[in-house]
C-alpha distance (Angstrom), angle and dihedral (degrees) to the residues before:
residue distance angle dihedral
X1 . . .
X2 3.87 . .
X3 3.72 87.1 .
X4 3.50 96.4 49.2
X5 3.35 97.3 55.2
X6 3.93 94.5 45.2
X7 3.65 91.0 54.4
X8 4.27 87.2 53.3
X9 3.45 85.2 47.0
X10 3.72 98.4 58.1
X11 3.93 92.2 44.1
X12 3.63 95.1 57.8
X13 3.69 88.9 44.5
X14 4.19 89.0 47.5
X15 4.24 95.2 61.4
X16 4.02 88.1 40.9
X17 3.76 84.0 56.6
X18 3.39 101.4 44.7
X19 3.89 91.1 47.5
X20 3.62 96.6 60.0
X21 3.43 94.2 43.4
X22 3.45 89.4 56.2
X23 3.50 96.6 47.1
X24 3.66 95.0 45.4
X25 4.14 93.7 52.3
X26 5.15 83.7 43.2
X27 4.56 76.1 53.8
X28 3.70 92.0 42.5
X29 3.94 92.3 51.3
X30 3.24 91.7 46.4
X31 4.19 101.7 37.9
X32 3.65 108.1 22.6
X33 3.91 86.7 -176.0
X34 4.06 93.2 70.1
X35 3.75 97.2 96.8
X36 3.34 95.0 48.5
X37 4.05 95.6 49.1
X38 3.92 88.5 40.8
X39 3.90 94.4 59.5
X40 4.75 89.3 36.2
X41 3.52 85.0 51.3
X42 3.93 97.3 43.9
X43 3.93 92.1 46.9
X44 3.74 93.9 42.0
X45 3.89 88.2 53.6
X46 4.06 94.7 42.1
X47 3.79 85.5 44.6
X48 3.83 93.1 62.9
X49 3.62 96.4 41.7
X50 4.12 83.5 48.5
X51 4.19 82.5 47.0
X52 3.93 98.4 50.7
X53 4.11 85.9 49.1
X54 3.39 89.2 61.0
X55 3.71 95.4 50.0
X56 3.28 92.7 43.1
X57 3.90 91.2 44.1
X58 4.09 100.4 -117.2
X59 3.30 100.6 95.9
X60 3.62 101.7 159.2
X61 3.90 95.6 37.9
X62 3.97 87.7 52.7
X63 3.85 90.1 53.7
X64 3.47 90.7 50.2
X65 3.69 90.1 51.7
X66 3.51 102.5 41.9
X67 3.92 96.4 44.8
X68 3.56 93.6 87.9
X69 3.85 100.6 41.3
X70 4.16 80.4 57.1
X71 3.56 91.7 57.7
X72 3.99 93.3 44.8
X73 3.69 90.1 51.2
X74 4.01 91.8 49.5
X75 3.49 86.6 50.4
X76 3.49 101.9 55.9
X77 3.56 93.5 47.6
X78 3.50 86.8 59.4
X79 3.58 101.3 54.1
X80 3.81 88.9 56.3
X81 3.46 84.6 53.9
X82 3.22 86.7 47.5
X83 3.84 96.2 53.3
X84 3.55 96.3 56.9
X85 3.82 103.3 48.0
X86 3.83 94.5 50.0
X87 4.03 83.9 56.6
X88 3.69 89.6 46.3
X89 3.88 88.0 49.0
X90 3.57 88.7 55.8
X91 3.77 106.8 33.5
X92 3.74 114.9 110.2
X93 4.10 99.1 17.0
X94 3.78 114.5 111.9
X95 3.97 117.8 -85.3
X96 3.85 91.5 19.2
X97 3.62 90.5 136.6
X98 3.86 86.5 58.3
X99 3.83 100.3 49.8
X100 3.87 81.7 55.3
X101 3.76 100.0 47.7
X102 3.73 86.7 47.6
X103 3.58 100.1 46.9
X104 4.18 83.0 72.8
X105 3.73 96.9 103.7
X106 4.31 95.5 -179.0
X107 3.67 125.3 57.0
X108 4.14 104.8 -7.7
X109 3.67 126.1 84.0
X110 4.06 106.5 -157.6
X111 3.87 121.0 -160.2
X112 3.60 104.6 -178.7
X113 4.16 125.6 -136.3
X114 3.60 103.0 5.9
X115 3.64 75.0 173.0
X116 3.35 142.7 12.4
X117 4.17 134.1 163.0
X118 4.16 138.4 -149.6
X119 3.87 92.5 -75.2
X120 4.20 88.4 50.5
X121 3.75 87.0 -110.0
X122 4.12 96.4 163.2
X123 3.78 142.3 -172.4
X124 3.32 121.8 -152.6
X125 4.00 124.4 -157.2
X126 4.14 123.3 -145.5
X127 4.07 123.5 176.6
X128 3.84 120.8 -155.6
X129 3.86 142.4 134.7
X130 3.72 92.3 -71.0
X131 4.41 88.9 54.4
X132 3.29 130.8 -120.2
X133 3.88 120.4 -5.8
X134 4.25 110.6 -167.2
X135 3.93 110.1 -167.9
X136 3.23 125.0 -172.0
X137 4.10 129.0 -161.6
X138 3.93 124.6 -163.8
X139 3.76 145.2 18.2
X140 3.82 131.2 9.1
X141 3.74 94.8 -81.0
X142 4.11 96.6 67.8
X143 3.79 81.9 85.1
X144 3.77 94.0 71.5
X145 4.03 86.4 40.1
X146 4.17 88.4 58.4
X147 3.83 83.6 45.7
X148 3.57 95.8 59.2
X149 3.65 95.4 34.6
X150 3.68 97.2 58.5
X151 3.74 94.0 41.8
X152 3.67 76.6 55.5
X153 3.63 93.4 53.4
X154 3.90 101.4 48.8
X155 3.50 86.2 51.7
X156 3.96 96.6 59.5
X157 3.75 90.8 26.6
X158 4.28 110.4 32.0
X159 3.84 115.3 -172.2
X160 3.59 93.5 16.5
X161 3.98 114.4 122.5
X162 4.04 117.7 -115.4
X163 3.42 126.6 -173.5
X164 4.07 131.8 -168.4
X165 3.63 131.2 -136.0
X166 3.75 139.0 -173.2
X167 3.84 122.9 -153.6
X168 3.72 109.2 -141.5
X169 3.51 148.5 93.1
X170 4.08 94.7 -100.8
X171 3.67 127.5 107.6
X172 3.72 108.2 -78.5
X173 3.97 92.1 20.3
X174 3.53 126.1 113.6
X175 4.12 112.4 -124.7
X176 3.72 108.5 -136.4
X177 3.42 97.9 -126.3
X178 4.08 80.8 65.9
X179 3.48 104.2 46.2
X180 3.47 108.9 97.9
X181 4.11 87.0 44.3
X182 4.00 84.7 53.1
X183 3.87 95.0 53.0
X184 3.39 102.7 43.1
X185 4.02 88.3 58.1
X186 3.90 95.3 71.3
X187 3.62 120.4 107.6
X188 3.95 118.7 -95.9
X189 4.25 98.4 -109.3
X190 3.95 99.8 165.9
X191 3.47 133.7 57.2
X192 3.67 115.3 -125.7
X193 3.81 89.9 -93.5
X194 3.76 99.6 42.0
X195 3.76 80.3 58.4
X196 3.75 101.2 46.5
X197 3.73 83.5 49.9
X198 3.99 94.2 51.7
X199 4.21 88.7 49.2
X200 3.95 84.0 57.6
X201 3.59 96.7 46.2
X202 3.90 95.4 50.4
X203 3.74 93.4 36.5
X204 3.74 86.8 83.1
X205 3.66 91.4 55.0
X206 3.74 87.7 64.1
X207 3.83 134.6 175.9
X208 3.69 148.5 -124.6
X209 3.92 135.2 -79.5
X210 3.46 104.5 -110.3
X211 4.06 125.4 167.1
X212 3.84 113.0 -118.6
X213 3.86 113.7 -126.7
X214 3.72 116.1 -93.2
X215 4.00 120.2 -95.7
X216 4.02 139.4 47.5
X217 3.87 116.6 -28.8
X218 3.89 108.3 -116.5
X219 3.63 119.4 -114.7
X220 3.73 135.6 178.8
X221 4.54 87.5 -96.6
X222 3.70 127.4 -56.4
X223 3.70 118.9 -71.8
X224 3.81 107.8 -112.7
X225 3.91 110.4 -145.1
């Protein structure tokens, strides 16, 4: 039994590994600087704990102490640094918009280019609480596409609410990096069941194999355990 659960044990821990390696060598690609502000902002932070046992005249039981809360506060600067170079690593490839949307592991359901044209104009399609949430990524004529896709949708789905975004940098887009921020802000309209009910309903309405852009999926920051 004792084995058995070691050996689970070091599995989980194997992936968790692996993904912050990862993500640490996507933020070093992108920001070659992040080792280097990682270990100033570690020492700075162990350095004042260190400080404040002097002053308070436990100097060694301080650093002790405060050695961990250095490395937490490294860390988290590092996932936002982290954050923002697996968007850049993304931003710009084809179906971008639909790594994000999909990278939303509580509450949406993400089918990716309901519909997409010559020029690889796309919509993409998410369910939650709030409805139905169409967004659209490329040139001028995705507006038409989010037209047709929600008349679409109130067909299969009547009464329900649908909104329509735009990734982009315009005024009245929604910048990628923001996206998941921007959908999670809509009011809760269904019940769980209403919305279990809508996923069915659209699920025959389908979508098309596409191939999500290379690198990491873009999450709000890595869960610290």
């Amino acid at each position: 039994m004792f084995n058995r659960n070691k050996k689970k044990s070091n599995e989980q821990k194997a992936p968790r590994f692996k993904e912050i390696r990862d993500a640490y060598q996507i933020t070093k690609a992108a920001k070659p600087w992040i080792g280097l502000l990682m270990g100033a902002i570690f020492l700075a932070a162990w350095a004042i704990g260190i400080g404040f046992g002097f002053v308070l005249g436990h100097p060694l039981y301080l650093a002790f102490v405060s050695l961990p809360f250095a490395a937490l506060i490294s860390f988290f600067v590092f996932t936002r640094q982290a954050g923002t170079a697996a968007y850049s690593s993304i931003e710009g490839q084809i179906g971008a918009g639909a790594s994000v949307l999909m990278a939303i592991r509580k509450g949406w359901t993400t089918t990716p280019a309901v519909a997409v044209n010559r020029n690889q104009d796309m919509v993409h399609r998410s369910v939650g609480r709030a409805g139905i949430v169409l967004t659209g990524e490329g040139g001028n004529a995705v507006r038409q596409m989010l037209q047709d896709e929600k008349r679409k949708a109130e067909r299969f789905a009547p009464g329900v609410p649908v909104y329509e975004l735009v990734i982009g940098d315009q005024e009245g887009q929604v910048a990628l990096r923001k996206l998941q921020k921007h959908l999670k802000k809509f009011p809760k309209k269904l019940t769980p069941n209403q919305m279990r009910e809508v996923r069915a309903r659209l699920k025959a309405v389908g979508g098309m194999s596409m191939q999500m852009p290379k690198g990491p999926m873009p999450t709000r920051g890595m869960k610290i355990r």
